[in-house]
C-alpha positions, 0 to 999 in steps of 0.5 A: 286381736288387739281391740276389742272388736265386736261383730257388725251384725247379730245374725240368724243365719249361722253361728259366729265363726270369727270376727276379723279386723274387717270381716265377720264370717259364720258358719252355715251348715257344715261346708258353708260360711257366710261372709259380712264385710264391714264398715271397720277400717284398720291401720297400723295393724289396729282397728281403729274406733271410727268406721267408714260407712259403706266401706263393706258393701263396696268390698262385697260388690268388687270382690263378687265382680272378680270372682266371676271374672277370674273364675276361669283362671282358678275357682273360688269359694263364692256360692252365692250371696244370701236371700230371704229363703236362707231365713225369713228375718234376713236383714238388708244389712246382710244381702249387701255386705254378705255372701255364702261361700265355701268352707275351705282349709285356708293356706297360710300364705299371702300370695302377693303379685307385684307390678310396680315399685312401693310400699314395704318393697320400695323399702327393701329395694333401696337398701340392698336392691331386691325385694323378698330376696328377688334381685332386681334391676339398678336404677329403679326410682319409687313407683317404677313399673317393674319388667315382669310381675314378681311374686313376693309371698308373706306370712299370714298373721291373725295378729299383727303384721304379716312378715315378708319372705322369700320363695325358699322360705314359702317352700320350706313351710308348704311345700314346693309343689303347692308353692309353684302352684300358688305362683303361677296362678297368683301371677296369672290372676294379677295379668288378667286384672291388671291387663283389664283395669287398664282399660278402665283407667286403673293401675294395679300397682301390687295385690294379695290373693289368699287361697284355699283346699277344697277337695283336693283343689286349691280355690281363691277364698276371702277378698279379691282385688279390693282396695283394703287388699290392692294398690289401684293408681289412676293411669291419668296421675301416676308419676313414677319418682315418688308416692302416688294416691291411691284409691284407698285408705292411705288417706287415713293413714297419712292423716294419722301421721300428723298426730300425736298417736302412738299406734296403740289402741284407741285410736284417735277419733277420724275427721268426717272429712277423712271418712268421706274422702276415704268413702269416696276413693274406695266407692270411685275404685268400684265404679271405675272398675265394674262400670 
């Protein structure tokens, strides 16, 4: 990593596994790993020094509620969230932002389901009118709904940023059965998130999904359809021809743009008013969605 990141908690419920930009996770048992999502917040693929408070348990509550959602459309590595059983100096700490999931091979790929125009693939589309080498139609304006879903992987990266690429090239790095496999079901997830955040009031604009091996069967693993992995748009606000808010850390990142930082840690301090704007986006995602 490129800060010196250390781990939220100190835990006794297993050995510390890997300290990730905005997760914790330790090994528990043999098949087992448990899973803390913390308050730390990156952008410019830097953690910054500031966390937002709270952040980790809304990205534990929203993943949770998804996995049970979806799990008909393909398992995932949730078992169950710990408990004072697991160990009797279990904090609170650990019950609200942690879960027990499945150890799994981890498939380095992000597999990532757009349904509208922004971002790096609004970038790429006005200059030669694709996005991850898939041609789409002329004419299409910032944030314009797209006629189908497309499938757009990138790489994986535990440093740095994760680098675009095309199908073909997903093929040639995992194969082309396991490839059309991780379309379909990555396609499948976002229509049946998307269809139901509608009726909440929410757009799912774009999303990435990691996956997992498990005996043989691919899993979804990490996070799922949180705001630090999705692109959510109020349905009331969404005005296609320019940038729209979402529910969440644009805020911060928009805010580091009026500064003088050269993207290099460390970052410069956040404003309280940032932080609690950017709480409140993430926090309004998890009761629009779960309500």
């Amino acid at each position: 990593m490129s800060n010196n990141i250390k781990p939220l908690i100190k835990t006794d419920l297993g050995d510390l596994w890997h300290v990730g930009k905005v997760r914790d996770t330790y090994e528990v048992g043999s098949d087992h790993l448990l899973m803390i999502s913390t308050d730390r917040i990156s952008a410019f693929d830097i953690v910054l020094n500031d966390p937002i408070p709270g952040k980790g348990t809304i990205l534990t509550e929203l993943s949770k509620f998804w996995f049970k959602k979806l799990s008909n459309i393909v398992n995932n590595h949730f078992v169950r969230i710990p408990t004072i059983n697991d160990n009797s100096n279990i904090t609170d700490e650990e019950i609200n932002r942690g879960i027990i999931v499945k150890k799994a091979n981890r498939i380095d790929i992000e597999c990532v389901v757009r349904g509208y125009l922004a971002g790096s693939g609004w970038k790429e589309y006005q200059k030669s009118k694709t996005v991850c080498g898939i041609q789409l139609d002329d004419g299409l304006i910032e944030s314009s709904k797209l006629n189908e879903p497309i499938f757009t992987p990138s790489t994986k990266e535990d440093e740095g940023h994760d680098e675009n690429i095309s199908f073909e090239v997903m093929t040639s790095m995992v194969g082309k059965e396991l490839s059309e496999k991780l379309r379909k079901i990555s396609l499948d997830l976002y229509k049946a998130a998307s269809d139901y955040a509608l009726t909440k009031n929410i757009i799912i604009a774009d999303t990435k999904f990691e996956f997992g091996i498990v005996n043989d069967e691919i899993i979804l693993i990490d996070e799922v359809l949180t705001p630090d992995s999705s692109r959510f748009w109020d349905v009331d606000d969404y005005e296609p021809g320019k940038s729209q808010d979402s529910f969440d850390k644009q805020i911060v990142r928009d805010w580091l743009e009026t500064t003088d930082w050269n993207k290099e840690p460390p970052s410069p301090d956040l404003p309280e008013q940032i932080m609690t704007k950017t709480y409140e986006r993430y926090k309004s995602a998890l009761e629009k969605l779960t309500s």
